[in-house]
C-alpha positions as CSV (number, residue, x, y, z in Angstrom):
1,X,-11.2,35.8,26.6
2,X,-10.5,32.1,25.3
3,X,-12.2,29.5,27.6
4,X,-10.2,26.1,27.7
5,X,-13.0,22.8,26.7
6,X,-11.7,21.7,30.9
7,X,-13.3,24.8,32.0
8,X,-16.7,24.9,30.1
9,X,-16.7,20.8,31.0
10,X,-16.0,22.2,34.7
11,X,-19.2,24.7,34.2
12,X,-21.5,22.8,32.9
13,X,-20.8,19.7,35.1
14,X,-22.5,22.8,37.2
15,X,-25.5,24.1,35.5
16,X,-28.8,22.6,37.0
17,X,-30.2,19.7,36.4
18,X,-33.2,19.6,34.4
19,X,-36.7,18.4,36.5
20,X,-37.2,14.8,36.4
21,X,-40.0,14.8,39.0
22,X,-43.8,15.2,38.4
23,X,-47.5,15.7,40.1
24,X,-50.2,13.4,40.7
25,X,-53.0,14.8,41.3
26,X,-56.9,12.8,42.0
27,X,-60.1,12.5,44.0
28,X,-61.1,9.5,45.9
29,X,-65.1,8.9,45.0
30,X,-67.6,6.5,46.5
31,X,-70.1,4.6,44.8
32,X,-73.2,4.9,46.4
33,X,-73.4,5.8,50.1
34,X,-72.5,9.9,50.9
35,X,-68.4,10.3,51.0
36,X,-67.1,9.4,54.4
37,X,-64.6,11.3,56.1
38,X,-62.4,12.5,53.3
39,X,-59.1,12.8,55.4
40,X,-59.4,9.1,56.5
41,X,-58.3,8.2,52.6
42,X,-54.0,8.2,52.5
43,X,-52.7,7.8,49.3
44,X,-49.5,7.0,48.6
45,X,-46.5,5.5,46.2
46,X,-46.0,2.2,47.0
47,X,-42.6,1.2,45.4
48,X,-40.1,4.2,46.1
49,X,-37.5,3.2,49.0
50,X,-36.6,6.3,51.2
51,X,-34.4,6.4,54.4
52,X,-36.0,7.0,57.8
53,X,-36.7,10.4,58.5
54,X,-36.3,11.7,61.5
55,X,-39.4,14.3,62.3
56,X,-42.3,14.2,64.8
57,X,-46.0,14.3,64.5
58,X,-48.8,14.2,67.4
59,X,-51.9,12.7,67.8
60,X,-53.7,14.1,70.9
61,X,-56.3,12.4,73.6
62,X,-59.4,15.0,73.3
63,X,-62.7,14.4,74.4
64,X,-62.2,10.2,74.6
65,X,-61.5,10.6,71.0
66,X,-57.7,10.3,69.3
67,X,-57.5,13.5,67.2
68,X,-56.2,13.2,64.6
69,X,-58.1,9.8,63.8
70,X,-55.8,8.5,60.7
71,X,-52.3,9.8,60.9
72,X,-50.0,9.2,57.9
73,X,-46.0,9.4,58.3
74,X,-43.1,8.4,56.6
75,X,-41.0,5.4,58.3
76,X,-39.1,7.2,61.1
77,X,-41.0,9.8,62.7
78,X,-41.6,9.8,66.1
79,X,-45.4,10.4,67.2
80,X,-46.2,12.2,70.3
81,X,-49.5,11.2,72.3
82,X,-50.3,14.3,74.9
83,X,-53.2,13.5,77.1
84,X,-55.5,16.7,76.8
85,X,-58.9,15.1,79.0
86,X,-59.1,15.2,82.8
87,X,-58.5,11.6,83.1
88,X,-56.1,8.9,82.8
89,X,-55.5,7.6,79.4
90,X,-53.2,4.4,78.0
91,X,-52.1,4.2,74.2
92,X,-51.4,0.9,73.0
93,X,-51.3,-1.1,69.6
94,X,-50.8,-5.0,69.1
95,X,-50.7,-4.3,65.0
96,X,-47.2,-6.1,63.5
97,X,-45.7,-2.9,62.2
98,X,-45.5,-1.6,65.6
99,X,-46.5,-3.2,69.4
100,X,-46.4,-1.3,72.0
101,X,-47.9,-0.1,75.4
102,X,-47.5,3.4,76.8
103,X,-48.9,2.7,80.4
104,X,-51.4,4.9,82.0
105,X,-50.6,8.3,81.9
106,X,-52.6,11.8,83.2
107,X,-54.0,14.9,81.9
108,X,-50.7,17.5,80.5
109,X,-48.7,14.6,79.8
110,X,-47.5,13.1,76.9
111,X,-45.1,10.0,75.7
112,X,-44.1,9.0,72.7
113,X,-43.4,6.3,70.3
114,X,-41.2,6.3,67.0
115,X,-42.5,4.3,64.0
116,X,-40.0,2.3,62.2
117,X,-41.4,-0.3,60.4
118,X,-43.9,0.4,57.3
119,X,-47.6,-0.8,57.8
120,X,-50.9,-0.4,59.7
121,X,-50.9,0.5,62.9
122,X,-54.1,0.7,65.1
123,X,-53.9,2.9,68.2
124,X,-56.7,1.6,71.2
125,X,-56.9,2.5,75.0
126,X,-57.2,-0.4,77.1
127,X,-59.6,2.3,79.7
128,X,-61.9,3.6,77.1
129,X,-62.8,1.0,74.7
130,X,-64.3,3.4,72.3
131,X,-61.0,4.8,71.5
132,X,-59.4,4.0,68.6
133,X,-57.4,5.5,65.8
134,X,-54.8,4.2,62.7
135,X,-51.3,5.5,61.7
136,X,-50.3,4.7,58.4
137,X,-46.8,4.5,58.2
138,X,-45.3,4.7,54.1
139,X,-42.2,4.0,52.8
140,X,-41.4,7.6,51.3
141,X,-42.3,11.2,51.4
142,X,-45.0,11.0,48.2
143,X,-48.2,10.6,50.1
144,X,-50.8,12.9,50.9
145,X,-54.6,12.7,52.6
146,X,-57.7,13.4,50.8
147,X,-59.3,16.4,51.9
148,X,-62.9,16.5,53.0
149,X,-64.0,16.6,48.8
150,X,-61.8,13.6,48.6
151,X,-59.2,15.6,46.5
152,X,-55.3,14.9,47.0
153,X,-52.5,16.3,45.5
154,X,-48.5,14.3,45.6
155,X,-46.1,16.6,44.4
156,X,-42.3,15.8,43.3
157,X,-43.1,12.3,42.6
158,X,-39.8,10.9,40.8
159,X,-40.4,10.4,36.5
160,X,-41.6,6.7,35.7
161,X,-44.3,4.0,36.2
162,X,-45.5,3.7,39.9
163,X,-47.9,2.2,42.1
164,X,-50.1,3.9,43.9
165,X,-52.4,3.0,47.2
166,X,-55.7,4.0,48.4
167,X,-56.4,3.2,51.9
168,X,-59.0,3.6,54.2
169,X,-59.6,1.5,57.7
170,X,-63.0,0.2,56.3
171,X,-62.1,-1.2,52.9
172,X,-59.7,-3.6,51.5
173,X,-56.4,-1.1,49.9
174,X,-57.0,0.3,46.0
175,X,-54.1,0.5,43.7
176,X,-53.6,1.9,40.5
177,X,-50.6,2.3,38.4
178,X,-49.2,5.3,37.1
179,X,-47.2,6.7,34.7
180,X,-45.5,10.1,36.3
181,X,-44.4,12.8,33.7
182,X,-40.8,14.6,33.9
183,X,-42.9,17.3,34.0
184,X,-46.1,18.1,34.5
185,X,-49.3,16.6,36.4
186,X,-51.1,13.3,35.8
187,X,-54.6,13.2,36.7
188,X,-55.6,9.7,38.3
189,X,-59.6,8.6,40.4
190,X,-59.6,6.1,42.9
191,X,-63.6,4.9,42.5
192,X,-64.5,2.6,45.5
193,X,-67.3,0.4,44.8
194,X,-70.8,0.6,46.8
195,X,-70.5,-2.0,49.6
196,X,-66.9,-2.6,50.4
197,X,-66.5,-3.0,53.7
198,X,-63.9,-5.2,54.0
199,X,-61.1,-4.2,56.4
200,X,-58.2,-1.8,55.7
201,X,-55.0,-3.0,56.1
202,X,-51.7,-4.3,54.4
């Protein structure tokens, strides 16, 4: 059978693409004093613009402690903050990406907020002044928290140079630039120097 050049144009305008998206893999180390809380490091591409998603995520109120402490989300999702202790409980932030106030609220129930703006946003409870916690909302979908040996892994990164961000509420953010494969992983180390203690932010 003779196949016309519209019909093997129409066919391969139909074959799969070929993979134009890599893996960055790393660790976070710290100079000096033991490795803090690994999962409190987010990691993320800085300068990929994604629409709002529209998911949800939940930090809880355990124990007079926000669990998770450091949240990380893409621009759009909507957190939910249940109140799990025996006692009243009021979520608030005054951070630029997002202000709000929740109101006091009991044991079993839970309200929610929706984070639309990209930044740093530190969660605090106007009752229990010990409580506090961050959400790191990112622009995109390629970020990822160390784990607890400081390791992280962002798969499906887009080909090209990017730039990446290491933060973490008690130092000042890390970046590095990066050159993602078509395919493949690139191996990158965030080193933080012995001392920083400046504060985490934008």
């Amino acid at each position: 059978m003779r196949i016309s050049p519209a019909t093997l144009l129409l066919c391969v305008a139909f074959l799969p693409l070929p993979s134009v998206a890599g893996t960055i893999e790393g660790q976070v180390h710290r100079v000096g004093p033991a490795f803090p809380a690994g999962k409190d490091y987010v990691i993320s591409v800085e300068d990929v613009a994604e629409r709002p998603v529209r998911v949800t995520a939940t930090i809880d109120q355990k124990n007079l402690n926000f669990v998770p402490h450091v949240l990380a989300v893409q621009r759009g999702t909507t957190v939910q903050f249940p109140n799990s202790d025996p006692l009243k409980h009021n979520v608030f932030s005054i951070s630029p990406a997002k202000r709000f106030n929740l109101g006091m609220y009991s044991q079993g129930e839970s309200r929610s907020v929706t984070f639309d703006q990209v930044g740093i946003v530190e969660l605090l409870c106007n009752v229990h002044l010990e409580m506090s916690a961050f959400i790191v909302v990112v622009a995109n979908r390629y970020f990822a928290q160390a784990g607890s040996d400081g390791r992280f892994r962002i798969a499906g990164v887009p080909a090209g140079h990017h730039r990446l961000r290491c933060w973490q509420e008690n130092i000042a953010p890390q970046y590095l630039d990066v050159e993602v494969p078509a395919e493949g992983t690139v191996q990158v180390e965030f080193t933080i120097p012995a001392g920083a203690r400046e504060a985490g932010g934008e």
